[in-house]
DRENTILO-611556 format. One record per residue (C-alpha): x, y, z; residue number from 0. Coordinates in Angstrom, 3 decimals. Each point is the difference from the previous one (the first is absolute). Example, Ala and Ser with C-alpha at 12.3 -4.5 7.8 and 13.67 -1.06 7.14 Angstrom:
DRENTILO-611556
xx/yy/zz/num
12.300/-4.500/7.800/0
1.370/3.440/-0.660/1
//
This chain:
DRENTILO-611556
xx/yy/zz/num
126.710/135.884/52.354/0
0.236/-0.414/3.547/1
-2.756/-3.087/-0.030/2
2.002/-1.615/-2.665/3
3.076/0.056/2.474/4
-1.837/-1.084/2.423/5
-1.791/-2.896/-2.167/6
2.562/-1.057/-2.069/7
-0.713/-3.463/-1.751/8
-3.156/0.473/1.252/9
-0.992/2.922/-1.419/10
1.268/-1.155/-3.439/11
-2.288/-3.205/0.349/12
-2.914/1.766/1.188/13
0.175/3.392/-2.675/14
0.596/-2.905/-2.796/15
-3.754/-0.696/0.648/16
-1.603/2.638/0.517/17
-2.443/1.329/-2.209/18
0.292/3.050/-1.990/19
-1.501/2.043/2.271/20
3.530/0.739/1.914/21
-0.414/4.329/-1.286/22
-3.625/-0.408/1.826/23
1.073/-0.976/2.831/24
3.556/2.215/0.141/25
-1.979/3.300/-0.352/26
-2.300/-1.222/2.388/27
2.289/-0.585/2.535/28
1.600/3.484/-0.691/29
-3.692/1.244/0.483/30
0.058/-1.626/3.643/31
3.248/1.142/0.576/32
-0.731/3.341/-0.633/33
-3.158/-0.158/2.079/34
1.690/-1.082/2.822/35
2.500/2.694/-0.399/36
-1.962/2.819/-0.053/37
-2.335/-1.422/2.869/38
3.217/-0.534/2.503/39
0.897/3.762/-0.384/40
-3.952/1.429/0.214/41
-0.616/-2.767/2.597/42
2.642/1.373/2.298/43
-0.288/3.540/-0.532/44
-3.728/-0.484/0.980/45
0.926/-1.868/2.902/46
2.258/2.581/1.368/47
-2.812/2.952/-0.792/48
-2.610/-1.839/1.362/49
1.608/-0.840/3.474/50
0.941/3.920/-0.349/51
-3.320/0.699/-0.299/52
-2.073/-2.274/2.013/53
2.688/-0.473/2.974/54
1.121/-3.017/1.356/55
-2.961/-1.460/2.314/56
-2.819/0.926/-3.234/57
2.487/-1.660/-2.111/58
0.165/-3.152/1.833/59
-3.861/0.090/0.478/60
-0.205/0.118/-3.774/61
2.229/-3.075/-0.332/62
-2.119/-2.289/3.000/63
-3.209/0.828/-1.503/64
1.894/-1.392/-3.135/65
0.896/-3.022/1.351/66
-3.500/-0.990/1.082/67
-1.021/0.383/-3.787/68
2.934/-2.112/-0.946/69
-1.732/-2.860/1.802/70
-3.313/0.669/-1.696/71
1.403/0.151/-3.594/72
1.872/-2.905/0.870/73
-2.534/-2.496/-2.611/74
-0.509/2.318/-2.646/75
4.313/0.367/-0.307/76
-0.750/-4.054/-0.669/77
-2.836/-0.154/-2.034/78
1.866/2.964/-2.236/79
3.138/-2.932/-0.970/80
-2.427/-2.349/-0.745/81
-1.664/2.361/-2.018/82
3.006/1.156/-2.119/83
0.932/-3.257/-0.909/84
-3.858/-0.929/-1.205/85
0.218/3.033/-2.276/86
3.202/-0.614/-1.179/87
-1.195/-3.785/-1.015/88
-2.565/1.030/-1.450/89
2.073/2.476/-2.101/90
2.160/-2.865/-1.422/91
-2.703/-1.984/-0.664/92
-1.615/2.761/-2.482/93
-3.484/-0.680/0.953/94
-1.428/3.631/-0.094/95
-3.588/-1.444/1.427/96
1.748/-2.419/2.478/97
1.867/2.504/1.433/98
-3.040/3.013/0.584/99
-1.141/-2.703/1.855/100
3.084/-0.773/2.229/101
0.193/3.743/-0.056/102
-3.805/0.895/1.293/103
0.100/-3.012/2.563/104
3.432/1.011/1.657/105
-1.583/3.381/0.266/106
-2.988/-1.320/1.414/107
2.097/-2.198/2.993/108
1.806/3.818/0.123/109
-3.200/1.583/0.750/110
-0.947/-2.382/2.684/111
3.278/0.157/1.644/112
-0.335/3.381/0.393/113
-3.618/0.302/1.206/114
1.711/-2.755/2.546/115
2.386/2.730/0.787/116
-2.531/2.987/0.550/117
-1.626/-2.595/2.611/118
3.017/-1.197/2.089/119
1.678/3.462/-0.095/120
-3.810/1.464/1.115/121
-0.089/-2.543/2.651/122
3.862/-1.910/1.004/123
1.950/2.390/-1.088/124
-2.371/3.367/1.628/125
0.119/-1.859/3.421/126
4.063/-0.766/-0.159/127
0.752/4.269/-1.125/128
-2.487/0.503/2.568/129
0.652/-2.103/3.210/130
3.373/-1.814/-0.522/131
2.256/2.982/-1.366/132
1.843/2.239/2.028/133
-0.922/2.916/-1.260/134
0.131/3.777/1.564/135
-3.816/0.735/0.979/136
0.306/3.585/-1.459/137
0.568/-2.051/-3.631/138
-2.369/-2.417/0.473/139
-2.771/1.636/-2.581/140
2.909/0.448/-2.599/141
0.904/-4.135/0.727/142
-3.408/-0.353/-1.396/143
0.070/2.119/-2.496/144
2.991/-0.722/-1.850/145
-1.034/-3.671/0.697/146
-3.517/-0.302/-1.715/147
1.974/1.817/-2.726/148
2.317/-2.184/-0.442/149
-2.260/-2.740/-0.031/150
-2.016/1.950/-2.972/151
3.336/-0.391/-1.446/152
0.393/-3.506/0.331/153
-3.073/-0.668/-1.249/154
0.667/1.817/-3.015/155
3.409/-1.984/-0.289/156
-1.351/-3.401/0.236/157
-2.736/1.220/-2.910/158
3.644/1.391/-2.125/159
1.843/-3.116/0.095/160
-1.405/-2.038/-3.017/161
0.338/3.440/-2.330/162
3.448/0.199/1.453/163
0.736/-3.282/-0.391/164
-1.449/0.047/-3.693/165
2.671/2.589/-0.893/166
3.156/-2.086/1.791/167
-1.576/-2.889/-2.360/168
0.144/1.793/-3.127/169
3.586/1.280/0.945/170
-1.204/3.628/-0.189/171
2.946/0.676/2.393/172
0.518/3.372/-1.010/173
-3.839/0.796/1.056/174
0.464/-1.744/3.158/175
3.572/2.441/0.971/176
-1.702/3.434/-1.186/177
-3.104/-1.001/2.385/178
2.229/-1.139/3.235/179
2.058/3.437/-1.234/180
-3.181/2.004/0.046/181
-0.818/-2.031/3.334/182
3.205/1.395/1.978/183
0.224/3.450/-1.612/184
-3.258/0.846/0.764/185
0.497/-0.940/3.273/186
2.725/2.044/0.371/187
-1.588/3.040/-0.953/188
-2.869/-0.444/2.206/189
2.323/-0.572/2.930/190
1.898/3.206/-1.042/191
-3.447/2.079/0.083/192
-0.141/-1.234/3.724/193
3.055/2.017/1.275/194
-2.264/3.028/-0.836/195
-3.092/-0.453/1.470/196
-1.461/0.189/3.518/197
-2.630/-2.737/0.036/198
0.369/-3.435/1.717/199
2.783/-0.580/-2.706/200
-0.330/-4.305/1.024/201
-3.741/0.181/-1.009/202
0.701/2.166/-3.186/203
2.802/-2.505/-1.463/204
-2.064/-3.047/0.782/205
-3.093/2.077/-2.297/206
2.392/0.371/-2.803/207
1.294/-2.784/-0.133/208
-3.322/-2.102/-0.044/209
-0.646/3.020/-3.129/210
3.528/-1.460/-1.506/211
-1.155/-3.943/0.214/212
-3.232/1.055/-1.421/213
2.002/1.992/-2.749/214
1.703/-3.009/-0.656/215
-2.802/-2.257/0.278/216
-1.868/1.843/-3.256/217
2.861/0.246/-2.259/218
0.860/-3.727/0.249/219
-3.616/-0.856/-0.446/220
-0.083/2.363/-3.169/221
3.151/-0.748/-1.149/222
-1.180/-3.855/-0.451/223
-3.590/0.373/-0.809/224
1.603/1.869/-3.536/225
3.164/-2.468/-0.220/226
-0.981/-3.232/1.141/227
-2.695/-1.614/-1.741/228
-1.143/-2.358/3.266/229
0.429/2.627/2.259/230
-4.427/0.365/-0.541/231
-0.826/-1.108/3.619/232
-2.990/-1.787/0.696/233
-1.082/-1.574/3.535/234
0.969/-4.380/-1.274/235
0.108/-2.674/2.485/236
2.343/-2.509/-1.369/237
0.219/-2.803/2.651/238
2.144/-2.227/-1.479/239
2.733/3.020/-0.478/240
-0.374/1.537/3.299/241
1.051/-3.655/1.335/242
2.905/0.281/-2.525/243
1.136/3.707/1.284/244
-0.104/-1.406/4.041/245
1.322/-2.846/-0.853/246
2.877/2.238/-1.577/247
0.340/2.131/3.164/248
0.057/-3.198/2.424/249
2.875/-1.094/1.652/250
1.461/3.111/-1.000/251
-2.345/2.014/1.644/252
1.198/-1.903/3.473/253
3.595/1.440/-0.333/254
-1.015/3.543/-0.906/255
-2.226/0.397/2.248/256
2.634/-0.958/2.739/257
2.653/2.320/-1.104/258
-2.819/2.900/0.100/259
-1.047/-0.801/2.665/260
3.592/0.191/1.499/261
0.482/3.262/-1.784/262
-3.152/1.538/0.848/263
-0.684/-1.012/3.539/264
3.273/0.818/1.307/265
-0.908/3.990/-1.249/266
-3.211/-0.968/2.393/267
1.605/-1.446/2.910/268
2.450/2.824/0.176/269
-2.872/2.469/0.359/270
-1.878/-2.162/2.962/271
3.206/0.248/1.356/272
1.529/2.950/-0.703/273
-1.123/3.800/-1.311/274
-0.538/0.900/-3.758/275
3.599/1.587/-0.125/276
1.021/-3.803/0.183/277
-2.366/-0.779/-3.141/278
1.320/3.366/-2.069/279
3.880/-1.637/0.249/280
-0.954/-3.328/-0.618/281
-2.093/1.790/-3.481/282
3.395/2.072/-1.280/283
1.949/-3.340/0.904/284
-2.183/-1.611/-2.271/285
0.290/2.535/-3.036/286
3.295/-0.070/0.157/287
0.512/-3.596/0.102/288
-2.588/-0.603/-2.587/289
1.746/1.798/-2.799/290
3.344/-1.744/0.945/291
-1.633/-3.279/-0.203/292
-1.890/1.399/-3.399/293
3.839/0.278/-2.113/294
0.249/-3.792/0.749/295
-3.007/-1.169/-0.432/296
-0.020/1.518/-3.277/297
3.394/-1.992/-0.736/298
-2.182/-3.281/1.225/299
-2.849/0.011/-1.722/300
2.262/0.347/-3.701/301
1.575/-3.521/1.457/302
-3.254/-1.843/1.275/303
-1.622/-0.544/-3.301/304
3.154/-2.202/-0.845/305
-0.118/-2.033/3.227/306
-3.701/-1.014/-0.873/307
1.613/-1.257/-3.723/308
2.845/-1.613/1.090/309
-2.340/-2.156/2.381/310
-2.542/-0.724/-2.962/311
2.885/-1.627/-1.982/312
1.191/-1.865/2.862/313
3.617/1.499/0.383/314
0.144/0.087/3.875/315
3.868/0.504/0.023/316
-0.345/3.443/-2.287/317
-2.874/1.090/1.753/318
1.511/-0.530/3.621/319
2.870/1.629/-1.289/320
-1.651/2.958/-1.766/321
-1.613/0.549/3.623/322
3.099/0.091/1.736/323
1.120/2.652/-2.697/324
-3.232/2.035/0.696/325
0.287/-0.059/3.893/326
4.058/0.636/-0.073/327
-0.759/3.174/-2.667/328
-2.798/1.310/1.767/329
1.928/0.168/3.575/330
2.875/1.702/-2.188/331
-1.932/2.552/-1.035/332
-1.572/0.268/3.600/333
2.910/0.633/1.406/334
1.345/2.717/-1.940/335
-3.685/1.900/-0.070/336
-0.574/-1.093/3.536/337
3.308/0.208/2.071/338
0.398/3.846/-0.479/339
-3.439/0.762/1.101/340
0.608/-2.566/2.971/341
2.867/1.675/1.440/342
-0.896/3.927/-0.765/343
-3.427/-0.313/1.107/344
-0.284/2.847/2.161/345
1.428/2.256/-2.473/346
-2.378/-1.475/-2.968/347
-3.289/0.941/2.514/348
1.698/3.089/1.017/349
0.354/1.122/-3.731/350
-3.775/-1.553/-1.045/351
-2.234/1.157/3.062/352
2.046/2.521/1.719/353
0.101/-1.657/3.216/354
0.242/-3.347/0.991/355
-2.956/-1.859/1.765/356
0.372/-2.111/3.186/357
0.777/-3.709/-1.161/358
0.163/0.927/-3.576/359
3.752/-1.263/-0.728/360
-0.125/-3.397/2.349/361
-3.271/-0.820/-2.319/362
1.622/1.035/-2.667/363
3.359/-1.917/0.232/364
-2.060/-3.102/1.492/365
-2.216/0.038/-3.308/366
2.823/-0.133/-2.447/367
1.361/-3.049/1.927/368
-3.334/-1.421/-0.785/369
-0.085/0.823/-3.586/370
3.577/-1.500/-0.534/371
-0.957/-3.339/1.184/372
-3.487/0.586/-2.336/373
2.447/0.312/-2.653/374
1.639/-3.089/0.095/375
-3.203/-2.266/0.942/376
-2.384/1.353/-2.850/377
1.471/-1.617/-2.161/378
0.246/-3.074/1.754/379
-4.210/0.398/0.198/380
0.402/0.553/-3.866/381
1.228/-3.061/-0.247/382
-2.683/-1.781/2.039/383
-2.608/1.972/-1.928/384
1.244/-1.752/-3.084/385
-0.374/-2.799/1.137/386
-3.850/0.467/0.880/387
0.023/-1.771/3.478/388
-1.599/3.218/1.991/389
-1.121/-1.803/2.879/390
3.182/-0.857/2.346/391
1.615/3.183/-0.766/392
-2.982/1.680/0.914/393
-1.028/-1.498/3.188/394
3.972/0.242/0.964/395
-0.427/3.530/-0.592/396
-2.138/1.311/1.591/397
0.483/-2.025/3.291/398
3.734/1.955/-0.564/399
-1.953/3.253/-0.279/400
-3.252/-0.108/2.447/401
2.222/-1.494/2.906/402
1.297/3.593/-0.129/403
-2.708/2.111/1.240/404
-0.666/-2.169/3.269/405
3.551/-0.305/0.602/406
0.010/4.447/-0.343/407
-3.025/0.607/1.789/408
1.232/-2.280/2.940/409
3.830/1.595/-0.287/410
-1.849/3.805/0.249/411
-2.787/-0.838/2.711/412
3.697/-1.001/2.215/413
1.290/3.464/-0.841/414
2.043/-0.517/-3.021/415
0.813/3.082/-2.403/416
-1.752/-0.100/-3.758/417
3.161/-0.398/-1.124/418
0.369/-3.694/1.337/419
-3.249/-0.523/-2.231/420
1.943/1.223/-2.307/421
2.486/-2.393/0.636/422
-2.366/-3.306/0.724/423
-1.552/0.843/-3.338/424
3.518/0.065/-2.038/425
0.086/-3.244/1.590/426
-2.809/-1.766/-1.935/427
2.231/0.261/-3.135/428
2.668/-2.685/0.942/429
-2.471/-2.320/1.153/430
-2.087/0.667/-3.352/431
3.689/-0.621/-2.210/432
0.617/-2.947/1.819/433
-3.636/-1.430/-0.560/434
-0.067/0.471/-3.850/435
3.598/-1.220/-0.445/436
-1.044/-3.600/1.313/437
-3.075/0.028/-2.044/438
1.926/1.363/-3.374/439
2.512/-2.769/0.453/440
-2.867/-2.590/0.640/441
-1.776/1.165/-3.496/442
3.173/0.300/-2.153/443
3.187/-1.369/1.465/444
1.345/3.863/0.877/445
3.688/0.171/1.543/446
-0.607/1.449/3.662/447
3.648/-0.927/0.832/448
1.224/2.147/-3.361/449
-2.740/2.687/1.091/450
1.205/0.623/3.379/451
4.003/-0.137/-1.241/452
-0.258/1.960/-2.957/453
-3.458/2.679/0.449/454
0.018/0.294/4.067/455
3.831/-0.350/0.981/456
1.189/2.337/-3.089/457
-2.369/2.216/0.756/458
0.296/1.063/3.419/459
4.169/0.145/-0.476/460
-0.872/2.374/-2.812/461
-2.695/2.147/2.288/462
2.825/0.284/2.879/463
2.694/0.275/-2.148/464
-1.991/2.965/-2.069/465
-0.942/1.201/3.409/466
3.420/0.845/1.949/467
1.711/3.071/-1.498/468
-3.587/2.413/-0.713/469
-0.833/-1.357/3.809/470
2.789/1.435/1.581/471
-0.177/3.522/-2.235/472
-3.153/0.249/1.860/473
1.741/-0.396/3.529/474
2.715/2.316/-0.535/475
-2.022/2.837/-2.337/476
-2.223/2.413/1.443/477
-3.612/-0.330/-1.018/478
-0.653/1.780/-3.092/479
0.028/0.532/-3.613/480
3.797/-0.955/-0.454/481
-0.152/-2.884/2.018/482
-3.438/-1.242/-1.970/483
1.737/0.696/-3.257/484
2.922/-1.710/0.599/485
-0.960/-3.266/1.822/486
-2.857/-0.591/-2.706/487
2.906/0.277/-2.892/488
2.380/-2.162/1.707/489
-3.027/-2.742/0.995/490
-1.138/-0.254/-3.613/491
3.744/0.002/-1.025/492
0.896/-2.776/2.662/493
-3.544/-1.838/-1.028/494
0.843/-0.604/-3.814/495
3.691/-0.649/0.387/496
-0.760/-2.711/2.937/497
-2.603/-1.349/-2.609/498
1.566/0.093/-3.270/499
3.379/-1.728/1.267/500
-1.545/-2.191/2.827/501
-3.937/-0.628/-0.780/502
0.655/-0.214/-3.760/503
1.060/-3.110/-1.746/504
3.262/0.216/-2.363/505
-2.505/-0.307/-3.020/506
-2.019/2.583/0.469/507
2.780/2.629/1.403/508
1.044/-0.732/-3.811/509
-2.815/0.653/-1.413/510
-0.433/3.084/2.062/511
3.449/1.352/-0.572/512
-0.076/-0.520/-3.848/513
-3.311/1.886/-0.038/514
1.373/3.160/1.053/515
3.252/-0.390/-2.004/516
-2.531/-0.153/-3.069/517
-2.071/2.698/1.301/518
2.892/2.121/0.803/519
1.354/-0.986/-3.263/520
-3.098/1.304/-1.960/521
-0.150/3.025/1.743/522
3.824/0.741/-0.591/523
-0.324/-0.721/-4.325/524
-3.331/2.391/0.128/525
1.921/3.056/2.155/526
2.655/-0.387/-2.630/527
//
């Protein structure tokens, strides 16, 4: 119900033609809500064990190593989209033997991209761990090992995709949550196991969890080779379709490849400049910002789909309009997820990890900063991604996002702290908003003036506003429990009444308001 608040006429005009599918894609949803659900509270309990087990400087080490394999899977995370929409295409179109062959030659371009991977990571990627990274020299042979297998696991990643993005294309979304679910738990127990043994305990989690990607590896490819009629793989070279799928990944590939480049080269540069402590804070700031971010993304991606129809029917005022919704909901809901964790930081680390890493809350309280102003420009790139005209926006963004790491690598070589890289990066997202809001308004007409009055001004009165009163519990409280209890209540408390009498239009505080009178209502004639 909330979307249709949020929607209103919108969401009238775009359910009126939908197809019949609607339960489909409900339950699904529910599927990837409950996925993501279970995976925040495994994800962070296996966090917190596995920095109790492996310490803080093995920790970090595991998360650098990481980031150099985020570079090398960098083309296969492309050539997967492209991928997933070929399948899916082909799935409309009903043509079993047309689509074994998109199938088998998407899996062939797979299996070169990975034997592509095996040879930069053996070559690149081996020099960079070995010769670039500041790494302790006692943990040198364990850099290596944990790195050739995590490039093992790449490889068998990049060979995954197409059978994982087979079962995304035949909405088997319930399949696709039990196998992250199985992903994360079994994680979690292998991480457990570690607190009891004596071995090189960083060594020993990176060997079981290459054995959980290859666990996951052979039911997927089982699970489709019994389900999925196309899912036969045969080595096809289909030149006209591997055009098609770059093609697909073009301009596109320009601005993601900027903004991971800005996410994982900063985790690099901090480590040339600093010790792998540095890398393990910037890692938990990460997971906790990530699953944040995930609640509103979630919200995003039910509105997107409606942007993209809206566009294809021409209605530029409803669409601009239905994006303004989306970015002024999804800061809402931001704010009251976000602005508790923001000011009881400490207390949230203290209660997750048991102590509290150095630079942990500054990266923390810098990175929600940064995924508030995400949260009002993704939908602005929604827009633009309507439209179709990827390459401005892309070569706009990514000069906003690779300016970064020469501006931070010049800021630390003078002596600055990482958490002014912190800062320089949270500064890429203005410039970015500003960028796509010129080129939405050049493709459709869209209101900046009305943006920056009614999404930017309202919100930041409602985020100081919403702010005040649990701010100054925390100055006058002691640190603890009580304090963390009651500045969180009063913060979501301030949050919704701020929003529901100042963010909220008088139509929809209506429609909210007789809502709960019916709900309240129903409950009251079924008690009696």
């Amino acid at each position: 119900m909330l979307v249709r608040y949020v929607l209103g006429k919108e969401y009238d005009k775009v359910m009126s033609g939908m197809s019949v599918d609607n339960k489909r894609i409900a339950k699904n949803t529910l599927y990837l809500y409950f996925r993501m659900f279970i995976s925040l509270i495994l994800g962070l309990f296996t966090a917190r064990v596995t920095i109790n087990a492996l310490g803080v400087s093995d920790y970090g080490l595991f998360n650098v190593v990481g980031g150099v394999m985020g570079f090398i899977g960098y083309f296969s995370t492309l050539l997967s989209s492209g991928t997933s929409r070929y399948l899916t295409v082909g799935l409309g179109k009903g043509d079993m033997q047309k689509l074994k062959r998109i199938f088998s030659a998407c899996g062939t371009l797979h299996l070169g991209m990975a034997i592509a991977t095996l040879i930069i990571g053996e070559t690149i990627g081996l020099w960079f761990v070995n010769y670039k990274l500041v790494i302790p020299q006692e943990r040198m042979f364990a850099a290596n090992y944990i790195y050739q297998l995590s490039l093992f696991g790449a490889f068998l990643g990049v060979t995954q995709s197409p059978y994982m993005a087979s079962v995304i294309a035949h909405e088997k979304m319930s399949t696709f949550a039990f196998m992250s679910i199985f992903d994360v738990a079994f994680k979690l127990i292998i991480v457990c196991l570690l607190l009891y043994v004596d071995t090189d305990k960083l060594m020993m989690l990176s060997t079981f969890y290459m054995v959980t990607g290859l666990l996951t590896f052979l039911m997927y490819r089982i699970y489709c080779l019994r389900k999925f009629e196309e899912c036969s793989m045969r080595l096809v070279w289909d030149k006209k379709l591997s055009k098609d799928i770059w093609n697909y990944v073009g301009w596109n590939s320009i601005g993601s490849f900027a903004y991971m480049a800005n996410n994982q080269g900063i985790t690099v540069i901090l480590n040339l400049f600093f010790s792998t402590i540095v890398n393990a804070a910037r890692g938990i700031a990460a997971t906790v910002s990530t699953n944040i971010y995930n609640f509103v993304f979630n919200f995003q991606t039910a509105v997107r789909p409606q942007i993209t129809k809206l566009f294809a029917v021409g209605e530029f005022k409803e669409m601009n309009k239905l994006i303004c919704n989306s970015a002024k909901y999804s800061s809402y809901l931001l704010i009251i997820i976000g602005l508790p964790v923001f000011i009881e930081t400490e207390y949230l680390i203290t209660l997750w990890l048991g102590h509290v890493p150095t630079y942990v809350i500054a990266f923390i309280r810098i990175t929600l900063v940064e995924i508030l102003l995400k949260s009002i420009d993704l939908p602005i790139g929604d827009g633009i991604q309507a439209v179709g005209k990827m390459k401005l926006p892309n070569i706009t963004s990514a000069i906003a996002y690779l300016a970064v790491l020469p501006t931070i690598y010049i800021a630390l070589s003078l002596g600055a702290s990482p958490v002014m890289a912190y800062i320089i990066t949270c500064m890429s997202y203005p410039v970015a908003l500003v960028c796509d809001l010129w080129i939405l308004r050049k493709y459709t007409g869209f209101d900046i003036p009305f943006y920056c009055r009614d999404i930017l001004a309202r919100l930041l009165i409602i985020l100081i506003i919403s702010a005040v009163l649990p701010t100054v519990i925390t100055f006058y409280m002691p640190f603890g429990f009580l304090r963390f209890a009651l500045s969180v209540s009063i913060s979501v408390l301030c949050s919704c009444i701020v929003i529901f009498y100042y963010g909220l239009n008088k139509e929809i505080r209506y429609k909210v308001v007789r809502k709960v009178k019916n709900k309240l209502a129903f409950a009251f004639h079924q008690n009696t």
